[in-house]
C-alpha positions as CSV (number, residue, x, y, z in Angstrom):
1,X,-26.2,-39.2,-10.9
2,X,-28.5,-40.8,-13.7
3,X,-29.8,-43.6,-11.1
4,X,-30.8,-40.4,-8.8
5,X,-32.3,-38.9,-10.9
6,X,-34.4,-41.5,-12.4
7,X,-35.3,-42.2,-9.0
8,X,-36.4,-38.7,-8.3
9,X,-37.8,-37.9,-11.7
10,X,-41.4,-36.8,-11.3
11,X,-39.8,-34.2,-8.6
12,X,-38.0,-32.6,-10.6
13,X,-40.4,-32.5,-13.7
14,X,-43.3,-30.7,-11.6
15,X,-40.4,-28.6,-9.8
16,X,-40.4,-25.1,-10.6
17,X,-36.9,-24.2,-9.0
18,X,-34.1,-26.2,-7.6
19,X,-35.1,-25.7,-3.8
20,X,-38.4,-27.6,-4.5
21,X,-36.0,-30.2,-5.3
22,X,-34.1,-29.7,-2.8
23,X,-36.7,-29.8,0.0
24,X,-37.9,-33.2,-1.6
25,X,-34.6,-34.4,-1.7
26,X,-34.7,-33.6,2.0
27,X,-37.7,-35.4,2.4
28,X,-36.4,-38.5,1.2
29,X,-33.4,-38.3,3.4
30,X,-30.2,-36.9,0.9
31,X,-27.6,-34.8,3.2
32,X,-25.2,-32.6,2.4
33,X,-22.9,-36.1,3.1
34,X,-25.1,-37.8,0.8
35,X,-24.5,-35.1,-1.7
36,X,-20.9,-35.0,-1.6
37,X,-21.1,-38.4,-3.1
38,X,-21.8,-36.8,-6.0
39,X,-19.0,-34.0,-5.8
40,X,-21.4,-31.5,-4.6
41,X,-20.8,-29.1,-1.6
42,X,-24.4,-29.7,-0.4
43,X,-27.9,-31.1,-1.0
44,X,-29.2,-27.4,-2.8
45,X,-26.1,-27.7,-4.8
46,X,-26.8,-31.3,-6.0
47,X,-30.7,-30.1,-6.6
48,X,-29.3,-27.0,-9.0
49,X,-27.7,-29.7,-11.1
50,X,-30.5,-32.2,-11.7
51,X,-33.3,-29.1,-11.7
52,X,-31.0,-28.1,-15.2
53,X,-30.2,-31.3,-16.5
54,X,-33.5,-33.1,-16.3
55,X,-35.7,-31.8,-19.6
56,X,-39.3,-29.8,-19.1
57,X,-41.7,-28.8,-21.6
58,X,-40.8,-24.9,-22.4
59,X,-38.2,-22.7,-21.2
60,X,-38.9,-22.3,-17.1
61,X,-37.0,-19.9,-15.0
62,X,-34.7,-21.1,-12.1
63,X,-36.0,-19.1,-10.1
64,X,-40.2,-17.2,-9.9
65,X,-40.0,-14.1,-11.7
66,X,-42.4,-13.1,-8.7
67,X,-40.0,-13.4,-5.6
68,X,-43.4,-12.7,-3.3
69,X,-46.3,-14.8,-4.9
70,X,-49.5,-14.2,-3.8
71,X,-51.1,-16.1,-0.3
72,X,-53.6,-18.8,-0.8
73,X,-56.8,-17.2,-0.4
74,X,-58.7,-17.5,3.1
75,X,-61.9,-19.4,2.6
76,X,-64.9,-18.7,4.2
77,X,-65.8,-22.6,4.8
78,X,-62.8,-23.1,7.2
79,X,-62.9,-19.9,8.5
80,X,-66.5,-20.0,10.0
81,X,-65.8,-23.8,10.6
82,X,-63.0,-22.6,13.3
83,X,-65.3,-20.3,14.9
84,X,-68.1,-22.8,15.4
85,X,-66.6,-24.3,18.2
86,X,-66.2,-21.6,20.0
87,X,-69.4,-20.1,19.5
88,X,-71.0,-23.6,20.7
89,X,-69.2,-24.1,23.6
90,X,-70.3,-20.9,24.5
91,X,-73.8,-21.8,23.7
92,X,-73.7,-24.7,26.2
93,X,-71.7,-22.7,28.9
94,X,-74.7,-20.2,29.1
95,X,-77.0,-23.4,28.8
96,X,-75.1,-24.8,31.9
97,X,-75.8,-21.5,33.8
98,X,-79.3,-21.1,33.2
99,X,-80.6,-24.6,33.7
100,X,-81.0,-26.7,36.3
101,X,-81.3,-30.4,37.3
102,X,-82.0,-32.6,34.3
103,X,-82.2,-30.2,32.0
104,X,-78.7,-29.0,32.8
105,X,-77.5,-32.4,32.1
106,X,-79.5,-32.9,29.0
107,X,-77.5,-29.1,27.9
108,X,-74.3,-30.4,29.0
109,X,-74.5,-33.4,27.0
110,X,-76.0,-32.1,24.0
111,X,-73.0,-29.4,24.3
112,X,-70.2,-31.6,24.7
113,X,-71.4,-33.6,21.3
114,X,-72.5,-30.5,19.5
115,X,-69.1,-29.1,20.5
116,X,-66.6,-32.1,19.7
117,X,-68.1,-32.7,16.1
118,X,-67.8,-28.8,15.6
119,X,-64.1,-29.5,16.5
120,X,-63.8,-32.7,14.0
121,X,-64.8,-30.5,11.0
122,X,-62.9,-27.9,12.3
123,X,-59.4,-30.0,12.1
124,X,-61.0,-31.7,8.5
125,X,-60.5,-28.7,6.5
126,X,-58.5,-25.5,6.0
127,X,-54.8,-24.9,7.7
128,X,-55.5,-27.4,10.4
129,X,-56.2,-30.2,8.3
130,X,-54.1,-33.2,7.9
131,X,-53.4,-35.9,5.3
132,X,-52.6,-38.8,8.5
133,X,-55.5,-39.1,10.5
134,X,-54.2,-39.3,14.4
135,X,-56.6,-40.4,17.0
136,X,-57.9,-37.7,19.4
137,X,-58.4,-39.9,22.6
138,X,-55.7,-38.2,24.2
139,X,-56.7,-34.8,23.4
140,X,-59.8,-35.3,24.8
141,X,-58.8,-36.6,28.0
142,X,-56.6,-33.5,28.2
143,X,-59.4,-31.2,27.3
144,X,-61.7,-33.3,29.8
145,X,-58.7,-32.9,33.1
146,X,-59.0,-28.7,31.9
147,X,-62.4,-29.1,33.0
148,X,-63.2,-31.6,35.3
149,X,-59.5,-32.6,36.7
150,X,-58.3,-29.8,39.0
151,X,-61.5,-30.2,40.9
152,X,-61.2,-33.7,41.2
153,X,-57.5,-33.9,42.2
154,X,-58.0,-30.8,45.1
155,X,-61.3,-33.1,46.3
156,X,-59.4,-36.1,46.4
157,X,-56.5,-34.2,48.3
158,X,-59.2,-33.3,51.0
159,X,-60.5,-37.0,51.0
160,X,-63.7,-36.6,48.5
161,X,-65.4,-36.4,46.3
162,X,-68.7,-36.6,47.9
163,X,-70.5,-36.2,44.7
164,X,-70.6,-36.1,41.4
165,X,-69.9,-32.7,39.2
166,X,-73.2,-30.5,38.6
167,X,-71.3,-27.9,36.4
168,X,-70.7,-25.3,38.9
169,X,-67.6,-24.6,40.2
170,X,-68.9,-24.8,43.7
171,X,-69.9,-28.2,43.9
172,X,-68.9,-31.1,45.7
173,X,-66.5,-31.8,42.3
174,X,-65.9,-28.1,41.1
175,X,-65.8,-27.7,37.2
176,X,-63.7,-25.2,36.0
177,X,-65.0,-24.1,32.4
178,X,-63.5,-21.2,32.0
179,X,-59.9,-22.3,30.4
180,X,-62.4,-25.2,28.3
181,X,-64.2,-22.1,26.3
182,X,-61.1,-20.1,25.8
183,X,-59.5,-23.4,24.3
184,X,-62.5,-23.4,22.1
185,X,-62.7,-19.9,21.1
186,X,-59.3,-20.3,20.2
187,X,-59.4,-22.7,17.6
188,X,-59.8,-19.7,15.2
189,X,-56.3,-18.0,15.9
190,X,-54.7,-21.7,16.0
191,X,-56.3,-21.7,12.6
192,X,-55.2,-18.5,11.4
193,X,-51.6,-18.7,13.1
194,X,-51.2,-22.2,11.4
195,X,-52.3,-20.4,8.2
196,X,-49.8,-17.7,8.3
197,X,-47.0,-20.3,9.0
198,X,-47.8,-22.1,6.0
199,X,-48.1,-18.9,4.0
200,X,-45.1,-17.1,5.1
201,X,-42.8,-20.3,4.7
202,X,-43.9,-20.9,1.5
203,X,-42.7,-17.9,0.5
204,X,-39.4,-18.2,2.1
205,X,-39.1,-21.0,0.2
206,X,-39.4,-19.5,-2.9
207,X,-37.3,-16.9,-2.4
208,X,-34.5,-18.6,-0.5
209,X,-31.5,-19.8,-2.4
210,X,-30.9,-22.7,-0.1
211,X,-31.8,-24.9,2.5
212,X,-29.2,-23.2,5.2
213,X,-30.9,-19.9,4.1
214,X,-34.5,-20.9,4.2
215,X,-33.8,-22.8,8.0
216,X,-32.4,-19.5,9.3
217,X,-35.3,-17.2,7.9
218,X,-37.8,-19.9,9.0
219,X,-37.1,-20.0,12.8
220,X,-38.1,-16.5,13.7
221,X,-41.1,-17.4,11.8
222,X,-42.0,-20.3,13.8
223,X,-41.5,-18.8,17.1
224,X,-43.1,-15.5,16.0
225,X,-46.4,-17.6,15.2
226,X,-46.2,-19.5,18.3
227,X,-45.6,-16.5,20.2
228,X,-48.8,-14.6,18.0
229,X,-51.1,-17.6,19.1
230,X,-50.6,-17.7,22.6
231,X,-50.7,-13.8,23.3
232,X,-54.7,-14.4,21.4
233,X,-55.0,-17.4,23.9
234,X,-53.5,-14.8,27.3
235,X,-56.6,-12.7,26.2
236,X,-59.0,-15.3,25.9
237,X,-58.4,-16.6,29.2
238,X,-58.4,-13.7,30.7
239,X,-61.8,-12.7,29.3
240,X,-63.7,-16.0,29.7
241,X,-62.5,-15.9,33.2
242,X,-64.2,-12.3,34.0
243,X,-67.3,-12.7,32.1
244,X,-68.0,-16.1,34.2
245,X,-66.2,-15.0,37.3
246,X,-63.8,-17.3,37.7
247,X,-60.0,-17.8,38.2
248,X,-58.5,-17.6,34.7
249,X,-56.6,-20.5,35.3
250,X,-53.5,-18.9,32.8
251,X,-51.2,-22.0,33.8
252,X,-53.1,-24.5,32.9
253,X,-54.7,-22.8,29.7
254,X,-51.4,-21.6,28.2
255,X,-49.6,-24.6,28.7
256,X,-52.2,-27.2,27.5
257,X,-52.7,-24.2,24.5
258,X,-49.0,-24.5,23.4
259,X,-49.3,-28.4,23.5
260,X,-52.0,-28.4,21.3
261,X,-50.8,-25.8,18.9
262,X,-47.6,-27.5,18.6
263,X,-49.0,-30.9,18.1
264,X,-51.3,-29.6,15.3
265,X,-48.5,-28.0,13.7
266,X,-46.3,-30.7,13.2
267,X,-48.8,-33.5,12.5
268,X,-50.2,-31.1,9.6
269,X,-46.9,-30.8,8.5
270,X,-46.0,-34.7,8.2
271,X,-44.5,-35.3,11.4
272,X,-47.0,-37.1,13.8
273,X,-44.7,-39.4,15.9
274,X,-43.7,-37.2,18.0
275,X,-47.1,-35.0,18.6
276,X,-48.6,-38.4,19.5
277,X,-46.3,-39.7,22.2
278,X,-46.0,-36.5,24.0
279,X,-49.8,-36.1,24.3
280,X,-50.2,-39.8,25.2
281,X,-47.2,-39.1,28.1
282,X,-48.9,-35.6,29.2
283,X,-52.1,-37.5,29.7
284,X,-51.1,-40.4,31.6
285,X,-49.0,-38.5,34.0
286,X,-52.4,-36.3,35.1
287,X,-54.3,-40.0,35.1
288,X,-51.4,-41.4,37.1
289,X,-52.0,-38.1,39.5
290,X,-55.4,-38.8,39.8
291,X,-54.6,-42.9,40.6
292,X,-52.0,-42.3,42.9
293,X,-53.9,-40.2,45.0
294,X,-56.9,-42.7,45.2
295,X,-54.8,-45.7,45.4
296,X,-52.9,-43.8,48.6
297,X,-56.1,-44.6,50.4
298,X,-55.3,-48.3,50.4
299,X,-53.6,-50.1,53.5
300,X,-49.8,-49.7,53.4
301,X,-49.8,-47.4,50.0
302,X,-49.9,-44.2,51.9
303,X,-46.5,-43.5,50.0
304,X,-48.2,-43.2,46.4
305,X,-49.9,-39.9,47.2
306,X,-47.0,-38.3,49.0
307,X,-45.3,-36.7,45.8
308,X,-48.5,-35.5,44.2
309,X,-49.8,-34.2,47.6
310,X,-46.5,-32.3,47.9
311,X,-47.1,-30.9,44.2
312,X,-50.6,-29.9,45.2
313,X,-49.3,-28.3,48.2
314,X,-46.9,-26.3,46.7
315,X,-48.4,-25.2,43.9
316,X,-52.2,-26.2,44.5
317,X,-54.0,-28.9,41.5
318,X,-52.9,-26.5,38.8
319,X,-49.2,-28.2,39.4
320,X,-49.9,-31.2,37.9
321,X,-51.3,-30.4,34.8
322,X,-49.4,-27.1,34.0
323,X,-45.9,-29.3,34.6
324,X,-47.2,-32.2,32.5
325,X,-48.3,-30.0,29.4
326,X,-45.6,-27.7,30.1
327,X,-42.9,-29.8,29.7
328,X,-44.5,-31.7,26.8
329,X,-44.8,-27.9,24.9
330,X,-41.6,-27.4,25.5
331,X,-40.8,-31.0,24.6
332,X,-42.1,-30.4,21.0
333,X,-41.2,-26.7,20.5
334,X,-37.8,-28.2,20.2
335,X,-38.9,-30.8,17.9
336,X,-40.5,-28.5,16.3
337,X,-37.3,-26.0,15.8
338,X,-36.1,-28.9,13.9
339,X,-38.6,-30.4,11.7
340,X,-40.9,-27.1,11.2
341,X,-37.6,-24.9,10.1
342,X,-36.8,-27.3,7.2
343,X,-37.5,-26.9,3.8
344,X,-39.2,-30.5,2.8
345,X,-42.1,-29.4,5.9
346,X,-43.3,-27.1,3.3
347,X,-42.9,-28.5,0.0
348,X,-45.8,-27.6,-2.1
349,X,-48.7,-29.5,-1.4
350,X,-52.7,-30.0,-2.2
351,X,-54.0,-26.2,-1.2
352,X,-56.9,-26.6,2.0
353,X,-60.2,-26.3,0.7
């Protein structure tokens, strides 16, 4: 017991009850089995012990006198920074409708840049930020198939494209922007829904009086934010795709919407393995769509294209996208279940600024 608790000695000097303890105990990977070592019946148990035997300056309670401490204010900064790229895509949507030619390139552009570093400062600060920095390669090519891939994959189906995109969802390679801007505009309620997690689980936390107790209280949480972010997102595609006429495209949207959310979530929370491979697989499976398809045209590989042409079919080019970010959501709600409903995911860290 002395060697864990010299090991673990700064956590329990700056703890301020045992299951801030115990959730860094968690952390460092102590189980209940691990406790038992130490003839305790769990790891909360084992964190009630060395929270009372390790010595503090002054006399502090067990437990907050305050069982419902007050939430972290909401800044402006991070708040207007999560609207921004909404408000900019939009910007270069309407720039995209009322140009033409080269200037309509020169919008688009401009846009795409204005609106990508609006979404890097977005994720820098506030309750999307994270300490590990995770490359957004993926993201971006599964932002860039919402908008340019359905059109490409039902052209290459019909043996195009005859030309290049010219923003209009009429072209020789349609562009479908209205599931792009509702991804954008809702960066904010990803931002306030990843606000209200932390918030709310913090609190559990401090009122909980253990790990199996914070777990179960934290689950309804996590699916209740999910849930609260996506009906924001159903609105938003529904409204993007009547104000520019198009087909809202609620497959694709939700699906690549829950990915997203769920990745952000659990890389801001410590845990970016996961978030990273299931991104990396959803992307490659709508590039390997997109290849198989082309590479079908090729003597003797007519066999290639037969399963994604039987997906398009069936369900037309929304298939392939809405079943690779589908599964992958559903992938990492699970993981999420997991790592999001346990108590070291929210041990007291830096506040956003």
């Amino acid at each position: 017991m002395k060697a864990l608790m010299h090991r673990h000695r700064a956590l329990c000097e700056r703890a301020v009850d045992p299951l801030e303890i115990a959730a860094g105990l968690e952390a460092h990977g102590v189980t209940d089995r691990t406790a038992a070592r130490f003839r305790h019946r769990d790891v909360f148990s084992l964190a009630e012990e060395m929270y009372a035997r390790v010595p503090r300056d002054g006399d502090t309670p067990p437990y907050p006198s305050n069982p419902h401490p007050p939430a972290p204010p909401v800044r402006v900064a991070w708040v207007v920074l999560t609207l921004l790229p909404g408000a900019l895509c939009a910007a270069t949507v309407a720039g995209l409708r009322l140009t033409d030619g080269r200037p309509r390139l020169i919008a688009a552009v401009v846009g795409s840049l204005a609106v990508t570093l609006a979404l890097r400062a977005a994720l820098r600060r506030g309750p999307l930020s994270a300490a590990t920095r995770t490359t957004g390669t993926w993201t971006c090519w599964l932002i860039g198939y919402a908008l340019l891939g359905d059109g490409l994959l039902r052209a290459a189906v019909a043996g195009g494209p005859d030309g290049l995109p010219d923003g209009t969802a009429d072209g020789p390679w349609p562009v479908t922007v209205a599931p792009v801007l509702a991804l954008a505009l809702a960066c904010a309620p990803a931002a306030g829904s990843a606000h209200l997690l932390a918030v709310r689980a913090r609190r559990k936390l401090t009122v909980s009086r253990g790990l199996a107790d914070f777990s179960a209280s934290a689950r309804p949480l996590l699916f209740g934010t999910v849930a609260l972010f996506m009906c924001a997102l159903t609105a938003l595609v529904a409204l993007t795709g009547a104000v520019l006429a198009e087909p809202a495209a609620h497959p694709q949207a939700l699906t690549l919407g829950a990915l997203l959310l769920l990745a952000r979530l659990l890389t801001v929370h410590g845990h970016t393995h996961a978030p990273t491979l299931v991104l990396t697989v959803a992307a490659t499976v709508e590039a390997a769509a997109l290849a198989t398809v082309f590479a079908g045209r090729l003597p003797g590989c007519d066999l290639l294209a037969v399963p994604v042409e039987a997906l398009v079919a069936a369900c037309g080019p929304a298939g392939v996208p809405t079943t690779a970010c589908g599964i992958g959501a559903l992938t990492l709600l699970v993981h999420a279940n997991r790592r999001l409903t346990r108590a070291s995911a929210h041990a007291p860290t830096e506040q956003p600024r």
